[in-house]
C-alpha positions as CSV (number, residue, x, y, z in Angstrom):
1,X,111.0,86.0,155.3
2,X,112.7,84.1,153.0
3,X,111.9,80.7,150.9
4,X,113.5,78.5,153.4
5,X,111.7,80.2,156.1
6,X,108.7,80.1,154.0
7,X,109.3,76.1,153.9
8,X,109.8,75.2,157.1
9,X,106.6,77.4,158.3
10,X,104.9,75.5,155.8
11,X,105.9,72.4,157.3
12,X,105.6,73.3,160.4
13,X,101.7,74.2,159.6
14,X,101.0,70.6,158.1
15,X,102.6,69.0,160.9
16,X,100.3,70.7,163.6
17,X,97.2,69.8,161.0
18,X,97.9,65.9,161.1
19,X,99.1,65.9,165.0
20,X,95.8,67.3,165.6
21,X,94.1,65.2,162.9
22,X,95.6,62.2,164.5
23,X,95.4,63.0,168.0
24,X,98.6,62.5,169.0
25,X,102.1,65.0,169.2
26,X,105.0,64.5,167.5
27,X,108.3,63.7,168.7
28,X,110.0,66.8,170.7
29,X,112.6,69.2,168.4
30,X,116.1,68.2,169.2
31,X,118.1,70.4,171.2
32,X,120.8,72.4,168.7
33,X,123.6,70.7,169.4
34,X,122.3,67.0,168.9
35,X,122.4,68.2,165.0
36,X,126.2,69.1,165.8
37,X,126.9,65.5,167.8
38,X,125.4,63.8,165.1
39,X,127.8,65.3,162.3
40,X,130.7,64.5,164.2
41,X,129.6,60.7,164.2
42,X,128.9,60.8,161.0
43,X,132.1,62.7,159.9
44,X,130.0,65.3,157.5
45,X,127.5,68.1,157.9
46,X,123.6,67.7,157.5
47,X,122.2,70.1,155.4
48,X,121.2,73.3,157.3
49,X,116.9,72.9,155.9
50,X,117.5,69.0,157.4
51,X,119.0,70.2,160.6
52,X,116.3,73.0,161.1
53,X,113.7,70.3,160.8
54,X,115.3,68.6,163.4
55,X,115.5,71.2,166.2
56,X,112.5,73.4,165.0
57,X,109.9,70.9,164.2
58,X,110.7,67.4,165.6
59,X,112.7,64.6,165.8
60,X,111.1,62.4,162.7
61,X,107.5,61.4,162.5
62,X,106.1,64.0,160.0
63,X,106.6,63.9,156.2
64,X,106.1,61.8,153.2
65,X,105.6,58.3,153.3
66,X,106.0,57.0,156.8
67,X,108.0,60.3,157.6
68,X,111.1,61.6,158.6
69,X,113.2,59.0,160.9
70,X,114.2,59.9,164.5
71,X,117.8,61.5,163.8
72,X,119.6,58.5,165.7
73,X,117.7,56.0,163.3
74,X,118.8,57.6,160.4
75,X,122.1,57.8,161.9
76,X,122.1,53.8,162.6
77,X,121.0,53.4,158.4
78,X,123.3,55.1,157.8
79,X,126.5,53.7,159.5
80,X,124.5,50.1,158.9
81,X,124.5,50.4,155.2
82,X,128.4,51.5,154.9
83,X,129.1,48.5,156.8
84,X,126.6,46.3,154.5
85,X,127.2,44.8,151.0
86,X,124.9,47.6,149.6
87,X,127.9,49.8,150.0
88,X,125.5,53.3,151.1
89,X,127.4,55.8,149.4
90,X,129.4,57.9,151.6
91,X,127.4,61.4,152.7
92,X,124.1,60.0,151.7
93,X,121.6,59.4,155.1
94,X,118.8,58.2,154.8
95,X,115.9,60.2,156.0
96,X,112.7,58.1,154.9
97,X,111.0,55.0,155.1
98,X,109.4,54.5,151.9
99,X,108.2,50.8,152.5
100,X,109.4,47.8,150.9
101,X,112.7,48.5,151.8
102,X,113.1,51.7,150.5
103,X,114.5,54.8,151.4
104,X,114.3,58.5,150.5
105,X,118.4,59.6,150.6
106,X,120.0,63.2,151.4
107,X,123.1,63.6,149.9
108,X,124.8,66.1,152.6
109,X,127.8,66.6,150.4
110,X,125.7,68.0,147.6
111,X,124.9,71.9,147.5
112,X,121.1,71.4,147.3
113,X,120.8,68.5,149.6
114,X,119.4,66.5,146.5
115,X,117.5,63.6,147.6
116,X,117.9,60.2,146.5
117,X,115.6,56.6,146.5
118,X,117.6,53.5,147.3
119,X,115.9,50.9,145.9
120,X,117.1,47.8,146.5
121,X,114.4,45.5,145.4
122,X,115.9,45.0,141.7
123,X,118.8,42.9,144.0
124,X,121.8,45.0,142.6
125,X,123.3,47.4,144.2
126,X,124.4,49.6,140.9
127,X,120.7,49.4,140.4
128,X,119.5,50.4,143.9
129,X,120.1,54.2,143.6
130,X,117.9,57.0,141.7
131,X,118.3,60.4,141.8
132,X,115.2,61.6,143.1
133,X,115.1,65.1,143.3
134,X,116.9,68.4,143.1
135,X,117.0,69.3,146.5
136,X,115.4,68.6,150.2
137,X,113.5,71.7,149.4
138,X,111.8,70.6,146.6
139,X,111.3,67.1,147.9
140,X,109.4,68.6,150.8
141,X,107.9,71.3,148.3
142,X,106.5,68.1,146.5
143,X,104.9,66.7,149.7
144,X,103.3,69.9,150.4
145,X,101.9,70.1,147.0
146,X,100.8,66.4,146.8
147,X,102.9,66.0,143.8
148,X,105.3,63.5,142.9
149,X,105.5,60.1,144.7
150,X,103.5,61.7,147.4
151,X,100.5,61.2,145.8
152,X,97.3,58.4,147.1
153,X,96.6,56.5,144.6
154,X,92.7,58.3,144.6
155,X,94.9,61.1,143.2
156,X,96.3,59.7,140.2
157,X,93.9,60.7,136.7
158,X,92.9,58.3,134.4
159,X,95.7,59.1,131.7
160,X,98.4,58.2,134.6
161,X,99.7,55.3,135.8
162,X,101.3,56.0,138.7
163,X,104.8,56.6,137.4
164,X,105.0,59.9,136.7
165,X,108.8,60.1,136.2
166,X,111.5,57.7,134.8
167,X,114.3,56.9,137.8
168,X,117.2,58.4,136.6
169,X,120.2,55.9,138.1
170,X,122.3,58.3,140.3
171,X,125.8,58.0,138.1
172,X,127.8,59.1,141.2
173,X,126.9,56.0,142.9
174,X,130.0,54.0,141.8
175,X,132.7,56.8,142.9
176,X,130.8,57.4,146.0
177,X,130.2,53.9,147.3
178,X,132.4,52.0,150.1
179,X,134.1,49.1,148.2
């Protein structure tokens, strides 16, 4: 078995724990070719681990924060942001609600699927994005592992404050974004 496969059984595992923790199922998988539909009305690709969540473990509701969105949702985001004064970069979906109008980011043109927080709360928009981490692999990795953002605020030691990392502004932002 190999790491992805390693990953998404992972997932998989933690998302049966809370649906039986919280009593309730998750959304259905979506069938294989809504992952293809949706990449023509986007006009790019999503990464293969992001399309795998999709049709293998289900359509949103599981993951950090307030989980992954329902593929459509993400897909209305994402076309609702290009069309907005925030200019979404072009190839970047979002995949998260973070809260407080934030959003966790896959950039589908990057190799690693890195993943990206829009933050618009500073009120700029060349101050809204951050790159967040490496890959969709090692964000989920991070979830799993209760590191990172992921972690309740119970988790935190005494010598931390919560912000664990600096935001690094994503410095493709300006070449990427619609004008």
């Amino acid at each position: 078995m190999n790491e992805t496969e390693q990953l998404l059984e992972q997932v998989a595992d933690r998302v049966r724990a809370s649906a039986r923790e919280r009593g309730k199922p998750l959304p259905a998988p979506l069938p294989a070719d809504e992952a293809e539909r949706a990449a023509q009305a986007l006009g790019f690709a999503l990464p293969p681990l992001l399309t795998a969540l999709y049709t293998r473990i289900g359509d949103g509701g599981f993951g950090p924060e307030y989980g992954l969105l329902p593929l459509r949702q993400s897909i209305r985001k994402y076309e609702a942001g290009r069309a907005s004064d925030w200019g979404r970069p072009e190839g970047v979906l979002p995949i998260a609600d973070l809260g407080c109008a934030m959003s966790a980011c896959v950039d589908c043109r990057s190799d690693t699927a890195q993943m990206l927080l829009f933050e618009p709360n500073p009120g700029e928009r060349d101050l809204a994005w951050y790159h967040k981490s490496a890959g969709l692999a090692d964000w989920l990795r991070d979830w799993l592992d209760g590191t990172g953002w992921f972690r309740d605020e119970e988790e935190w030691g005494e010598e931390d404050d919560g912000d664990e990392t600096e935001m690094t502004p994503w410095a493709e932002f300006s070449s990427r974004c619609a004008a």
